[in-house]
C-alpha positions in Angstrom: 103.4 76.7 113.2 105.1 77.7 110.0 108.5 79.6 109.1 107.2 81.1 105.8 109.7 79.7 103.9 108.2 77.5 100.8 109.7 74.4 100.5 107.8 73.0 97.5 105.6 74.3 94.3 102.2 72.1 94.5 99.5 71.5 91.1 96.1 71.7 91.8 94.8 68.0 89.9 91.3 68.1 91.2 88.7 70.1 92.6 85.9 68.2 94.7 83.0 70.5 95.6 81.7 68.9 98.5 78.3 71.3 100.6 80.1 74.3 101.1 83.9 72.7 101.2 86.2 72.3 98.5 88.9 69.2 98.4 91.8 70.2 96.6 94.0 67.1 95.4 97.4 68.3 94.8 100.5 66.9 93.3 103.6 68.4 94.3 107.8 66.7 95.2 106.9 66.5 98.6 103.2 65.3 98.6 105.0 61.4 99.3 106.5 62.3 101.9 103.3 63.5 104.1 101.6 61.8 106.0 97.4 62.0 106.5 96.6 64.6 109.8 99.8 66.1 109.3 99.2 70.1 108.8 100.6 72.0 105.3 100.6 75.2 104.2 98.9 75.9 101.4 99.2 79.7 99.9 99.3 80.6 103.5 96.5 78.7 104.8 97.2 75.7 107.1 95.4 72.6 106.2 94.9 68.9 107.2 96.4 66.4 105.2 93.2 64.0 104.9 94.1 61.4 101.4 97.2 60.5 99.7 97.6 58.2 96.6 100.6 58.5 93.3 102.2 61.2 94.4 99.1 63.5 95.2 97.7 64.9 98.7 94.4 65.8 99.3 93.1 68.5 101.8 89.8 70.2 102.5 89.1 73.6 102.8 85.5 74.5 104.9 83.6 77.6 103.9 85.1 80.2 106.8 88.7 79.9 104.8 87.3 79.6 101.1 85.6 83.1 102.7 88.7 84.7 103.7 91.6 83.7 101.9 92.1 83.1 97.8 91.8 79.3 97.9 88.5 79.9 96.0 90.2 81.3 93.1 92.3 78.0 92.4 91.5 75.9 89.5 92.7 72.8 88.1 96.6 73.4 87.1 96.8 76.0 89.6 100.2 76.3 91.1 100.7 76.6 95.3 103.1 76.9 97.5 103.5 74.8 100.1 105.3 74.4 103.5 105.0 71.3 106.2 105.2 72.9 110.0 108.1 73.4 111.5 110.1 71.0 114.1 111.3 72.2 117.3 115.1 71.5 115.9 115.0 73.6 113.1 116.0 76.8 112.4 113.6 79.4 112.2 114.5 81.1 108.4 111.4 83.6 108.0 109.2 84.2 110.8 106.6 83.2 113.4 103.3 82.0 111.1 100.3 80.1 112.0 98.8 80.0 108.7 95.6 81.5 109.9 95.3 83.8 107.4 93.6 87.5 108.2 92.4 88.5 104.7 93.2 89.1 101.0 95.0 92.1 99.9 95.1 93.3 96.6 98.1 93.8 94.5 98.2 97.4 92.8 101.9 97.4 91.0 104.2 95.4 90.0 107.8 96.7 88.6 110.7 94.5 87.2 113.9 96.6 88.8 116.3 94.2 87.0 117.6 92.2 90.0 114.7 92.1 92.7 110.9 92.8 91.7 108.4 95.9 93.7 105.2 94.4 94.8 102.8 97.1 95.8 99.4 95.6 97.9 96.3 97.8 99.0 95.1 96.8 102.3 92.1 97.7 104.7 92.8 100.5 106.7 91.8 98.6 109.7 94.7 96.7 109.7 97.6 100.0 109.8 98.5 99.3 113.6 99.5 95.9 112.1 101.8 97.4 109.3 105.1 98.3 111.0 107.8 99.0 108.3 110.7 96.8 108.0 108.6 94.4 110.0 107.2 91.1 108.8 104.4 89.9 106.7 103.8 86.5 105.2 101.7 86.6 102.1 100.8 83.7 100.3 102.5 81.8 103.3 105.8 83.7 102.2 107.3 85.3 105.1 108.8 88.6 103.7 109.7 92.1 105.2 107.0 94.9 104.6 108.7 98.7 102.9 106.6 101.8 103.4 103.3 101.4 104.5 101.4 104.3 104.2 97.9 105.7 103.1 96.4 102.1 102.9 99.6 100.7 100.7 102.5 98.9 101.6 105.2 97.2 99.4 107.6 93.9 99.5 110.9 93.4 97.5 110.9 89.8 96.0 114.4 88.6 94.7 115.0 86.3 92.0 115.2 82.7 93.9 111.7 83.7 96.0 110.2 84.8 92.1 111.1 81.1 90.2 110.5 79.2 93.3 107.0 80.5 94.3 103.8 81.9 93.3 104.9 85.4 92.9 105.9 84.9 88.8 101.9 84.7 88.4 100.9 87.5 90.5 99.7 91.0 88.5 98.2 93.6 89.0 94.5 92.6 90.2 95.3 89.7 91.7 94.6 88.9 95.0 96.9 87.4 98.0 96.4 85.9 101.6 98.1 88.3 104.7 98.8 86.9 107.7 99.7 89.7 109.7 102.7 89.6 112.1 101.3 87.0 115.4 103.2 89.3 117.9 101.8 92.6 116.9 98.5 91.5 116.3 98.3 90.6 120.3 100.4 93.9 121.5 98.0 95.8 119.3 94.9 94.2 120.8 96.3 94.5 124.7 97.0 97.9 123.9 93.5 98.4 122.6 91.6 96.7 125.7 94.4 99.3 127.7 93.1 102.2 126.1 89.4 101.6 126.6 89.8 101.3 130.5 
């Protein structure tokens, strides 16, 4: 379980292509201090923690999640953001995130308002029960509060720390993010569903 609050930027060293996995070996200020099994987020994504040497961890990422979420898209100096689980004495900063993530969404505009920046994301219709506004959404393992989503957009306010200190200062227009939608309304919107069809 993650909070969605990154605690480190991570550099992709290596890629190992191994059947249909990919190893990523990733050097990042916290990659000493993990331990091998221990569970990261990576972009979103929660991975195992399976080699560590000089200040790099290595984790594999099986063909399901390369399908789903962006990892495929990361090459060699590739920045990622990272966050170890959370401890049952913490505080709990962002949200409840499992770092399962749903899909990719697609970002459509991007505007500099001079203090704070607009991220706009196109998402599969699908998904609008899951889109409650003012409710939360963690993309790219960010936990951040969703503004107006309508007509299969939605958009996120991203102030200056979350811009310098994670991924978003490389996302434009085009690219592509991991969504993990909100844990507790994916399960009220799937009882409600099973209620509905009896």
């Amino acid at each position: 379980m993650f909070s969605g609050i990154v605690e480190a930027l991570g550099q992709v060293k290596k890629i190992e292509i191994e059947g249909t996995n990919k190893s990523f070996h990733i050097a990042s200020p916290i990659s000493t201090e993990l331990y091998i099994d221990q569970s990261v987020s990576h972009n979103g994504v929660c991975l195992t923690v399976v080699q560590m040497y000089e200040g790099v961890h290595v984790v594999t990422a099986v063909e399901e999640t390369l399908i789903k979420a962006n990892l495929h898209n990361l090459n060699e100096g590739s920045l990622v953001n990272l966050e170890r689980s959370v401890s049952l004495n913490t505080r709990l900063d962002g949200h409840m995130v499992q770092g399962h993530v749903d899909s990719t969404i697609e970002c459509v505009h991007k505007e500099d308002k001079d203090g704070s920046w607009i991220f706009e994301f196109s998402y599969d219709h699908k998904d609008d029960a899951l889109l409650v506004d003012k409710g939360s959404i963690c993309i790219n393992g960010v936990s951040l509060t969703l503004i107006d989503p309508s007509d299969g957009t939605f958009a996120v306010t991203i102030i200056p720390y979350t811009y310098e200190h994670t991924i978003f200062k490389q996302i434009e227009v085009g690219h592509r993010a991991n969504v993990e939608f909100d844990i507790i309304g994916k399960y009220v919107h799937k009882y409600l569903s099973k209620v509905k069809a009896v």
